[in-house]
N, C-alpha and C positions, 0 to 999 in steps of 0.2 A: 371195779371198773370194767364196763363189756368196751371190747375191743379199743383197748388203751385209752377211751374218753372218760372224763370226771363224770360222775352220773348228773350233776344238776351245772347246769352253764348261769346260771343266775343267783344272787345273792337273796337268801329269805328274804321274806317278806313279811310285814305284821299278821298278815290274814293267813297267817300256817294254826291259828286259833279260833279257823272258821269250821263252819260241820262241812261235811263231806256235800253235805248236799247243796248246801249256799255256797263253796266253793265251785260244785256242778255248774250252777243257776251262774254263776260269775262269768265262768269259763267260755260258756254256750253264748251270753251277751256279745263277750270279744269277739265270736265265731261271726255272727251276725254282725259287728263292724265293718267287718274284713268285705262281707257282703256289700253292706252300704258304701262303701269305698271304691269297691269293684264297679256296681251299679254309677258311682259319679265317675268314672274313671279317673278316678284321683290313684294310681299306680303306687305310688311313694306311701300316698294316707296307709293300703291295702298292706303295702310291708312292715308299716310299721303295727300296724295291727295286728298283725303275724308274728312279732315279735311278743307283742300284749302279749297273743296267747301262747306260747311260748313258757313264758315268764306266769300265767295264770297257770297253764297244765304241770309245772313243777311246784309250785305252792300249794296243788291237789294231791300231786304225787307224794309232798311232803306232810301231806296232813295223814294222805295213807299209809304212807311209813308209820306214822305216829303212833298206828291204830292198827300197824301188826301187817300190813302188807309188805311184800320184798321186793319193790321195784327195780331192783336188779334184773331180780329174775325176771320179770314180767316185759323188761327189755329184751331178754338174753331170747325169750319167746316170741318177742316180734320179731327181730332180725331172723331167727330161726324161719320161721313162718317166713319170711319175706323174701329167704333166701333158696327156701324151696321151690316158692313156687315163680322164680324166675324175675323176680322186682330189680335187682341190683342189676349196673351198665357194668 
């Protein structure tokens, strides 16, 4: 766990038996909701679609696991990075 969080906040999902790249192609759809939402200014649709992806980028993360990546680490390396370079209030 990086910084006392559980690494995934959502419960799998069936499509943890998708290819890395159709989870990709998935992922990028929700991305472009959140858009179309924004564009109607429907504020509420926009969060919830934020959440989609959300719940899609852990389903990705878990296919990555699957397949030998450490998303731990690959956490522990953004905060890292984010904390250098002055992101956090």
């Amino acid at each position: 766990m990086t910084q006392g969080r559980p690494l995934y906040q959502f419960p799998a999902t069936k499509f943890v038996t998708n290819s890395p790249w159709r989870q990709w192609w998935h992922l990028l759809s929700e991305v472009v909701e959140i858009g179309f939402a924004l564009l109607r200014g429907d504020l509420q649709h926009a969060a919830t679609e934020a959440e989609d992806v959300g719940c899609s980028k852990e389903t990705f993360q878990r296919i990555l696991s699957g397949l030998g990546a450490d998303i731990e680490m690959a956490r522990e390396e953004v905060i890292a990075g984010h904390i250098e370079r002055g992101y956090y209030v």
